[in-house]
C-alpha positions in Angstrom: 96.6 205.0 3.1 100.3 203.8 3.5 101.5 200.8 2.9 103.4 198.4 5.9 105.4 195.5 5.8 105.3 193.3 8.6 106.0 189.8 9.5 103.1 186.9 8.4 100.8 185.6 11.1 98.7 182.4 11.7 95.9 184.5 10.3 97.5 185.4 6.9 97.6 181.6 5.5 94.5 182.1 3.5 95.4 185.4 2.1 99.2 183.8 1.6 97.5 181.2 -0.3 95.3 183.0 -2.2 98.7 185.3 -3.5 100.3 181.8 -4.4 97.6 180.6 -6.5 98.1 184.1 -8.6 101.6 182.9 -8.7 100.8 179.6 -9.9 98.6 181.0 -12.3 101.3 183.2 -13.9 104.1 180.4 -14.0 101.2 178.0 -15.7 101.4 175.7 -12.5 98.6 174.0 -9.9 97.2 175.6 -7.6 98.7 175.8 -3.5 100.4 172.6 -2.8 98.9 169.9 -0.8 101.4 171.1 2.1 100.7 174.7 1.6 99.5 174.5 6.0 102.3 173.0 6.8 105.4 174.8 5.1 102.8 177.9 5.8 103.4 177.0 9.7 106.4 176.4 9.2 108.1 179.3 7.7 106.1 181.0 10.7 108.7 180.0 13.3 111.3 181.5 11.5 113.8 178.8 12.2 114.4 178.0 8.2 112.8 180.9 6.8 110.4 183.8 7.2 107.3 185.0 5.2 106.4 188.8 5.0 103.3 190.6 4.2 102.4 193.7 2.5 99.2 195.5 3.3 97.3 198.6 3.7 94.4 199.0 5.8 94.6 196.0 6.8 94.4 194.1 4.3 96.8 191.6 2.9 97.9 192.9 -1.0 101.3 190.8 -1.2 103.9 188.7 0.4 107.4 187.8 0.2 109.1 184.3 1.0 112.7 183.7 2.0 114.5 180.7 2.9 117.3 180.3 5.5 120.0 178.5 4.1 123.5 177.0 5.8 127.0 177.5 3.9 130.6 176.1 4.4 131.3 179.1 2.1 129.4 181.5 3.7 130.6 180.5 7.0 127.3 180.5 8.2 123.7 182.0 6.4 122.5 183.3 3.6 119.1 184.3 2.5 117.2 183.5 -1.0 113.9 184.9 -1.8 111.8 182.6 -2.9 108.3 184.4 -4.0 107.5 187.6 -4.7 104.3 188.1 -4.9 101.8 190.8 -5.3 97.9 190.9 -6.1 97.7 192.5 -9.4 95.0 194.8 -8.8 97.9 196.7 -6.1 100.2 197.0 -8.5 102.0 200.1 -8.9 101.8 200.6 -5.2 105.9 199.7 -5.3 104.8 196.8 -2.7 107.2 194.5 -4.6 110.2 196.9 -3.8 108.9 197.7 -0.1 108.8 193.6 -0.1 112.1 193.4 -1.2 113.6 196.2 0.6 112.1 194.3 3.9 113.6 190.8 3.1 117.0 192.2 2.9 117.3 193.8 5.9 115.5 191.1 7.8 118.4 189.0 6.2 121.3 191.9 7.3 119.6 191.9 10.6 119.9 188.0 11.1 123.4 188.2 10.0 123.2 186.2 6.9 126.1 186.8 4.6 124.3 187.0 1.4 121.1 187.5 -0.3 120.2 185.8 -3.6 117.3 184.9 -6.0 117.0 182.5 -9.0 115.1 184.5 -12.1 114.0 181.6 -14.3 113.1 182.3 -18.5 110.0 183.6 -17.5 110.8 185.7 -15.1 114.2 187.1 -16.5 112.2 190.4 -16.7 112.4 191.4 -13.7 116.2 191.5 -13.9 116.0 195.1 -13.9 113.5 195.6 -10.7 116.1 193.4 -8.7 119.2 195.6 -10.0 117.7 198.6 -8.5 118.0 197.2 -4.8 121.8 196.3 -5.3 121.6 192.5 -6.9 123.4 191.2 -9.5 124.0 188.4 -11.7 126.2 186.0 -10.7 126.0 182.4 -12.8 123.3 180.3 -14.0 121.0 177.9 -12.5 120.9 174.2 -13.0 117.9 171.9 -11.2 117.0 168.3 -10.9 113.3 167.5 -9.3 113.4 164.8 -6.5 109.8 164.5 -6.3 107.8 164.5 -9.6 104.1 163.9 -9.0 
Protein backbone atom coordinates (compact mmCIF):
# COMPACT_ATOMS: atom_id res chain seq x y z
CA UNK A 1 0.00 0.00 0.00
CA UNK A 2 1.25 3.62 -0.64
CA UNK A 3 1.17 6.15 1.44
CA UNK A 4 -0.96 9.85 0.54
CA UNK A 5 -1.02 13.08 1.99
CA UNK A 6 -4.03 14.96 1.75
CA UNK A 7 -5.70 17.83 3.31
CA UNK A 8 -7.67 17.03 7.02
CA UNK A 9 -11.48 16.70 6.96
CA UNK A 10 -14.36 17.10 9.47
CA UNK A 11 -14.05 13.36 9.79
CA UNK A 12 -10.27 13.23 10.87
CA UNK A 13 -10.76 15.27 14.42
CA UNK A 14 -10.83 12.07 16.37
CA UNK A 15 -7.96 10.44 14.67
CA UNK A 16 -6.15 14.21 14.86
CA UNK A 17 -6.80 13.96 18.42
CA UNK A 18 -5.91 10.70 19.08
CA UNK A 19 -2.12 11.64 17.22
CA UNK A 20 -2.02 14.74 19.65
CA UNK A 21 -2.51 12.90 22.74
CA UNK A 22 0.73 10.67 21.54
CA UNK A 23 2.25 14.01 21.20
CA UNK A 24 1.37 15.08 24.59
CA UNK A 25 2.44 11.92 25.87
CA UNK A 26 5.96 12.27 24.45
CA UNK A 27 6.49 16.12 25.55
CA UNK A 28 5.11 14.85 29.28
CA UNK A 29 1.98 17.17 28.72
CA UNK A 30 -2.19 16.68 29.19
CA UNK A 31 -3.92 15.21 27.08
CA UNK A 32 -6.06 17.25 23.79
CA UNK A 33 -6.89 20.64 24.98
CA UNK A 34 -10.28 21.56 26.12
CA UNK A 35 -10.48 23.51 22.58
CA UNK A 36 -9.11 20.79 20.64
CA UNK A 37 -13.01 21.00 18.30
CA UNK A 38 -12.65 24.26 17.97
CA UNK A 39 -8.98 25.11 16.77
CA UNK A 40 -9.70 21.49 15.03
CA UNK A 41 -12.51 23.43 13.00
CA UNK A 42 -10.81 26.00 12.72
CA UNK A 43 -7.55 25.13 11.09
CA UNK A 44 -10.14 23.41 8.65
CA UNK A 45 -10.98 26.56 6.86
CA UNK A 46 -7.63 27.26 6.11
CA UNK A 47 -7.88 30.99 6.72
CA UNK A 48 -4.97 30.95 9.63
CA UNK A 49 -3.58 27.62 9.00
CA UNK A 50 -4.05 24.12 7.56
CA UNK A 51 -3.77 20.59 9.01
CA UNK A 52 -2.59 17.61 6.76
CA UNK A 53 -2.99 13.99 7.07
CA UNK A 54 -0.99 10.98 6.39
CA UNK A 55 -2.59 7.67 5.56
CA UNK A 56 -2.69 4.47 3.88
CA UNK A 57 -5.60 2.54 3.16
CA UNK A 58 -7.49 4.74 4.54
CA UNK A 59 -6.56 5.04 7.53
CA UNK A 60 -5.17 8.06 9.37
CA UNK A 61 -1.25 7.22 10.60
CA UNK A 62 -0.07 10.98 11.11
CA UNK A 63 -0.73 14.60 10.70
CA UNK A 64 0.99 17.79 10.21
CA UNK A 65 -0.12 21.35 11.61
CA UNK A 66 0.92 24.74 10.22
CA UNK A 67 0.05 28.06 11.11
CA UNK A 68 -0.48 31.11 8.74
CA UNK A 69 1.29 33.96 10.04
CA UNK A 70 1.35 37.88 8.80
CA UNK A 71 4.89 39.82 8.59
CA UNK A 72 5.99 43.50 8.05
CA UNK A 73 9.22 41.75 7.24
CA UNK A 74 8.03 39.25 5.14
CA UNK A 75 5.85 41.53 3.39
CA UNK A 76 3.19 39.27 3.66
CA UNK A 77 3.12 35.24 4.95
CA UNK A 78 5.02 32.87 6.18
CA UNK A 79 4.30 29.40 7.38
CA UNK A 80 5.48 27.50 10.80
CA UNK A 81 4.91 23.98 11.38
CA UNK A 82 3.56 23.46 14.43
CA UNK A 83 3.19 19.42 14.99
CA UNK A 84 4.55 16.77 13.51
CA UNK A 85 3.14 13.96 14.35
CA UNK A 86 3.14 10.32 13.54
CA UNK A 87 1.59 7.07 15.30
CA UNK A 88 4.57 5.13 16.34
CA UNK A 89 3.58 1.93 15.27
CA UNK A 90 3.99 3.64 11.24
CA UNK A 91 7.09 4.65 11.83
CA UNK A 92 9.72 4.06 9.31
CA UNK A 93 7.06 4.57 6.67
CA UNK A 94 9.09 8.23 5.97
CA UNK A 95 5.34 9.71 6.70
CA UNK A 96 7.14 12.45 8.71
CA UNK A 97 9.20 13.57 5.56
CA UNK A 98 6.07 12.99 3.11
CA UNK A 99 4.40 15.31 5.97
CA UNK A 100 6.95 17.72 5.72
CA UNK A 101 7.62 17.65 2.14
CA UNK A 102 3.58 18.44 1.82
CA UNK A 103 3.57 21.51 4.28
CA UNK A 104 6.13 23.18 2.25
CA UNK A 105 4.75 23.23 -0.78
CA UNK A 106 1.34 23.93 0.41
CA UNK A 107 3.20 26.91 1.95
CA UNK A 108 5.27 27.76 -1.72
CA UNK A 109 1.88 27.24 -3.23
CA UNK A 110 0.06 29.90 -0.99
CA UNK A 111 2.92 32.23 -1.57
CA UNK A 112 4.23 32.42 1.88
CA UNK A 113 7.69 33.76 1.98
CA UNK A 114 9.10 31.50 4.51
CA UNK A 115 8.80 28.30 6.30
CA UNK A 116 9.97 27.86 9.86
CA UNK A 117 9.76 25.54 13.00
CA UNK A 118 10.81 25.98 16.65
CA UNK A 119 12.86 22.60 17.86
CA UNK A 120 12.67 22.96 21.71
CA UNK A 121 15.53 20.77 24.18
CA UNK A 122 13.61 17.82 23.68
CA UNK A 123 13.15 17.83 20.37
CA UNK A 124 16.60 19.29 19.21
CA UNK A 125 17.04 15.76 17.74
CA UNK A 126 15.36 16.02 15.06
CA UNK A 127 17.61 18.84 13.82
CA UNK A 128 18.99 16.60 11.38
CA UNK A 129 15.47 15.16 9.83
CA UNK A 130 14.56 18.92 9.17
CA UNK A 131 18.14 19.71 7.53
CA UNK A 132 17.46 17.08 5.00
CA UNK A 133 14.38 19.14 3.51
CA UNK A 134 16.44 22.39 3.19
CA UNK A 135 15.88 24.10 6.89
CA UNK A 136 18.26 25.67 8.84
CA UNK A 137 19.05 27.14 12.01
CA UNK A 138 18.55 30.54 12.33
CA UNK A 139 18.48 32.06 16.24
CA UNK A 140 16.99 30.93 19.36
CA UNK A 141 13.62 30.91 20.79
CA UNK A 142 12.46 32.87 23.71
CA UNK A 143 8.53 32.38 25.15
CA UNK A 144 6.37 33.96 27.72
CA UNK A 145 2.79 32.02 28.47
CA UNK A 146 -0.28 34.33 28.57
CA UNK A 147 -2.55 31.77 29.82
CA UNK A 148 -1.22 29.43 32.51
CA UNK A 149 -3.96 27.06 33.80
Amino acid sequence: MSVTTRAARGEDEARCKALLEVLGAADNQRPAPPGFHAVFEKLLTEERGRVIVAEEAGVVLGMATVSYNVALRYDGEYCQLEELIVDPAARGKNLGGLLVQRTIADASERGCAEFGLYLVVHTEHNRSFYEKYGLRAVGTEMRLPLNSD
